[in-house]
C-alpha positions in Angstrom: 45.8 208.9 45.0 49.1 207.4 43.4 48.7 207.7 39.4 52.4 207.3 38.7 54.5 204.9 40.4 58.5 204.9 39.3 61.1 203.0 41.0 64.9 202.7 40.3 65.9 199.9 42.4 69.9 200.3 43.0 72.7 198.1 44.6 72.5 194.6 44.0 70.1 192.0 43.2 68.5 191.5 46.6 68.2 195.1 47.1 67.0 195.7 44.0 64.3 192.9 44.5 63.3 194.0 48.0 63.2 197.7 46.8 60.7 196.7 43.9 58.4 194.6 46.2 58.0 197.5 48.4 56.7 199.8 45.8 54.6 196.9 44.5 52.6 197.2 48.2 51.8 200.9 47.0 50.6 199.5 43.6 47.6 197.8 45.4 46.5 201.0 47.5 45.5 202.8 44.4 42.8 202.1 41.5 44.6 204.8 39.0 46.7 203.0 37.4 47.9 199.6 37.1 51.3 199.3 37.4 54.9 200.1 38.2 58.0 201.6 36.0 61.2 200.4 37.2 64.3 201.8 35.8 67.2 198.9 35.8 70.5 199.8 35.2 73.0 197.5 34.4 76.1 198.4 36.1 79.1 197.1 38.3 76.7 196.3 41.0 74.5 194.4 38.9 75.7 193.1 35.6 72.4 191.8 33.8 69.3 193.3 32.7 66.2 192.6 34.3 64.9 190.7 31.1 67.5 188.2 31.1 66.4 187.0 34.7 62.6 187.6 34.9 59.3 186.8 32.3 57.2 190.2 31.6 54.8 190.9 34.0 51.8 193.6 33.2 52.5 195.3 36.7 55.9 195.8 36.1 56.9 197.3 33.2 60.8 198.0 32.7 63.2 200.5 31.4 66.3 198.8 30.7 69.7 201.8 30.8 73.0 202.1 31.1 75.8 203.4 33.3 76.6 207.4 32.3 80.4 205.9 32.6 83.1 205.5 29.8 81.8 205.0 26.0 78.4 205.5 27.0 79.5 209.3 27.5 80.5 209.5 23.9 77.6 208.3 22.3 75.0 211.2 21.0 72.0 209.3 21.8 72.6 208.2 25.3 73.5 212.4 25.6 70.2 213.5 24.6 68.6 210.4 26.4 70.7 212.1 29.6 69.7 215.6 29.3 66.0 214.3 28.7 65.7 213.3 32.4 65.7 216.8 33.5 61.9 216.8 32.2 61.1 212.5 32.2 59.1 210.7 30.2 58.9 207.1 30.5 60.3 206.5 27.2 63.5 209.0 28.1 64.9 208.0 31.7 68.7 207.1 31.6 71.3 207.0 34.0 71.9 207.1 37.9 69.9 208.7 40.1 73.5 211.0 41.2 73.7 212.2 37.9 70.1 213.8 37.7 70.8 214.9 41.5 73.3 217.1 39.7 71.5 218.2 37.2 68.4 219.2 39.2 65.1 216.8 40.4 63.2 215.5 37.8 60.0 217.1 36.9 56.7 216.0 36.6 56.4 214.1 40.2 54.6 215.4 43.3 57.3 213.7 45.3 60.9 212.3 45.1 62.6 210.3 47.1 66.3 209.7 46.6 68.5 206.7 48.6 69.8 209.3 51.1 67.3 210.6 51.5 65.2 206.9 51.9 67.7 206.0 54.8 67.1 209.3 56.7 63.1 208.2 56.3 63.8 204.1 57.7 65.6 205.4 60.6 63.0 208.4 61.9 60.3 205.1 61.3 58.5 207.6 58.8 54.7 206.3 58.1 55.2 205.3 53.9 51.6 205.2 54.0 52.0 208.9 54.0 52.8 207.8 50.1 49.5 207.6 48.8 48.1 211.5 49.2 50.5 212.0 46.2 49.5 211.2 42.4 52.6 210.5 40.9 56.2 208.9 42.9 59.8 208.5 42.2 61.7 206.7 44.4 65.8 205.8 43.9 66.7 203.2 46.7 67.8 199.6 47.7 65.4 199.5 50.6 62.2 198.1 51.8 59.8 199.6 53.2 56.3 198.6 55.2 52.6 199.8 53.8 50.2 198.7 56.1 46.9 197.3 54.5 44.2 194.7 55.3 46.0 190.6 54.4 49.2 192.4 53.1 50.2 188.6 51.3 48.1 185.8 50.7 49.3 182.0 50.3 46.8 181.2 47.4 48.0 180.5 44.4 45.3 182.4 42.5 45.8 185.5 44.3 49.7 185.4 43.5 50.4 188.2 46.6 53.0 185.9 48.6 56.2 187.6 48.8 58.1 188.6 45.9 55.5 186.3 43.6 55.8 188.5 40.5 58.9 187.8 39.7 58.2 185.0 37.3 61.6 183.8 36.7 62.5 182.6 33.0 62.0 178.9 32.2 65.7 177.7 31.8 66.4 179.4 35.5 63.2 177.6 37.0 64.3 174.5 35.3 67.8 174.5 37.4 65.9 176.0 40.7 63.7 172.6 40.4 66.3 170.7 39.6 68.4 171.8 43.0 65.3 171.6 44.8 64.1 168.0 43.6 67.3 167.2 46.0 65.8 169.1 49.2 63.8 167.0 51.8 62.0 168.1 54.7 65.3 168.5 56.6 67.3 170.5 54.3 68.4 173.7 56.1 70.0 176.7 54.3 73.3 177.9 54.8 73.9 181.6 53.0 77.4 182.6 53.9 78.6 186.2 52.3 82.1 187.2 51.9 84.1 188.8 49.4 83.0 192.1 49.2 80.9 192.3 52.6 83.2 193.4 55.6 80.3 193.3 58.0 79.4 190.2 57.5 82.9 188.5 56.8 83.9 190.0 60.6 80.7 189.2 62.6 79.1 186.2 60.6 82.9 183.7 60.6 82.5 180.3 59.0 83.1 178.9 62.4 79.7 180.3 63.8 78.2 178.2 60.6 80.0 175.2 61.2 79.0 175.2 65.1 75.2 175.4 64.2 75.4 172.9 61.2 76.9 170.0 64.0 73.9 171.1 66.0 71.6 170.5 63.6 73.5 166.8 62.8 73.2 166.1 65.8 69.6 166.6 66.8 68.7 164.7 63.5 71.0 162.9 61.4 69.0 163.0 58.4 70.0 166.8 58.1 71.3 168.5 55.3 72.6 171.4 53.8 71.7 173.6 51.1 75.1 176.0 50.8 74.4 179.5 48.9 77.9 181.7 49.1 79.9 183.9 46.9 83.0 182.0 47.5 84.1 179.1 46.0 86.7 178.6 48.7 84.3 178.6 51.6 82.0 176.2 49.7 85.3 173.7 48.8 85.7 173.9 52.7 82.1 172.9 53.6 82.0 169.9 51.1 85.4 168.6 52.6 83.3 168.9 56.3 80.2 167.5 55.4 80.7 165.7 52.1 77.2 165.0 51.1 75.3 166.5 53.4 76.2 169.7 51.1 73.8 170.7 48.2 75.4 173.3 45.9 74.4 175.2 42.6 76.9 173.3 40.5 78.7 174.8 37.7 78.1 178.6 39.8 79.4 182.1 38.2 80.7 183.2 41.5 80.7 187.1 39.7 78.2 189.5 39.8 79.3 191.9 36.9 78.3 188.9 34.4 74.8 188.3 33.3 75.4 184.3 34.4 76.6 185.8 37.5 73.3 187.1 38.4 71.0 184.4 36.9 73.1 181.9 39.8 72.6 184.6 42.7 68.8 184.4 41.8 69.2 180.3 41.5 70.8 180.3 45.1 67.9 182.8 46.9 65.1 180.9 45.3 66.6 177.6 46.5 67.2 179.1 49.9 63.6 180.0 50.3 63.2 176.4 50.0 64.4 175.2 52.2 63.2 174.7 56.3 65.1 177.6 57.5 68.0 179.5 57.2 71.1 180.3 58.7 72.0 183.7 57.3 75.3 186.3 57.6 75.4 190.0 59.5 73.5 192.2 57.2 72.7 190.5 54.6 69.7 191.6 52.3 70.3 188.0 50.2 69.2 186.4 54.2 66.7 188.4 54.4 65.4 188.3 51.0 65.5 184.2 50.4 63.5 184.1 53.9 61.1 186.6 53.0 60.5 184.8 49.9 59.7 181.5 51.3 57.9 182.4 54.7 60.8 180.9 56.9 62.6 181.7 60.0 65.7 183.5 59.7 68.7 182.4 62.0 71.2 185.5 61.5 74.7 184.2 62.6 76.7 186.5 63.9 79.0 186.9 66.9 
């Protein structure tokens, strides 16, 4: 029975969300201990700390690090904190999950699972309930992954086990996630359109594809509007030319996510989307999958 559950979520926010909720499922399977460690690192895929998004939360409790990349590698401390990780405690982890792959698994856990080794697990559909024989778990990864237990999520408040409900986000970002929403009426749909950096979804999820389905939706009620999320400001200036508005945006948006405003908007935008009615999302796309999730809505992946 699990007595020692550690996650280090990696890639970027929405992975790193998704990849914490899944561990959480193994959390409540086991009366040995009551919580999680996750081990954030704040690095060029993710450019905040977990604390300046979320409130503390007595399941979670986080290890803030940093990158082993430029002046980190010069400082004494973060050296010792390095080498440390070849025998973990939960005061001592540091660094990526590649690094201590090179210097040899940790010690001290009846089972590790790293990302590649995650994937291999997804795609041969391994059983994660398999999980719980072991007393103490470290997983590296930016996937999810299904435990199988009697009213997996519940929709009362008191119980607080709807998707992704213990991430309590801080006051000041709830403030601008209500104020969006107070905007949203029973006809706002949500639009999540990924570019920049996502060739996937760029080639098989086209604007065009977006624009098509957002006409459909006008025309079968003209009440319709839009809630855009995207990480591109042009695609966003070409929607609110369209559709004037019908177009409800996170104004004032970091469009980064190396910055720690960057990421405070992402999370603004996927709370908003789960909002919303439902949502048309790009190829791929864990922020799709994440914002429906969240809010118990269908998922419309466009894609060609």
């Amino acid at each position: 029975m699990l007595k020692k559950i550690v996650i280090q979520p990696t890639g970027g926010l929405c992975n790193r969300l998704r990849a914490i909720e899944s561990v959480l499922h193994l959390l409540k399977t086991t009366t040995k201990t009551n919580h999680i460690t996750v081990v954030w690192e704040n690095n060029h895929e993710l450019g905040a700390s977990c604390k300046s998004l979320f409130e503390t939360n007595n399941k979670i409790q986080v290890i803030e690090t940093m990158p082993f990349t430029g002046k980190n590698m010069l400082n004494p401390i973060q050296m010792l904190k390095v080498w440390n990780v070849i025998a973990p405690t939960e005061k001592n982890y540091q660094k990526s999950y590649k690094f201590r792959q090179v210097l040899g698994k940790e010690k001290g856990f009846d089972k590790i699972i790293y990302q590649d080794e995650m994937f291999k697990l997804i795609d041969n559909k391994f059983d994660f309930n398999e999980l719980k024989k072991y007393d103490s778990l470290y997983i590296a990864s930016c996937f999810d992954f299904e435990i199988d237990y009697t009213n997996k999520y519940s929709m009362k408040e008191e119980t607080m086990t709807f998707p992704f409900s213990n991430f309590i986000p801080h006051h000041f970002i709830q403030k601008e996630i209500d104020k969006i929403n107070h905007a949203f009426t029973d006809y706002t749909i949500g639009l999540h359109i990924r570019r920049t950096d996502h060739v996937g979804a760029i080639e098989k999820s086209p604007l065009s594809l977006f624009i098509d389905k957002m006409n459909e939706e006008i025309a079968l009620n003209n009440e319709t509007n839009f809630f855009l999320a995207t990480d591109d400001k042009e695609t966003e200036k070409e929607l609110i030319k369209l559709f004037g508005e019908r177009i409800k945006i996170n104004q004032n948006k970091a469009f980064d996510r190396d910055s720690e405003k960057g990421v405070q908007d992402a999370y603004i935008d996927v709370a908003c989307l789960s909002k919303t009615s439902k949502i048309y999302g790009s190829h791929a796309s864990s922020f799709s999958q994440t914002a429906a999730k969240m809010g118990m809505i269908p998922l419309i992946i466009c894609e060609k």
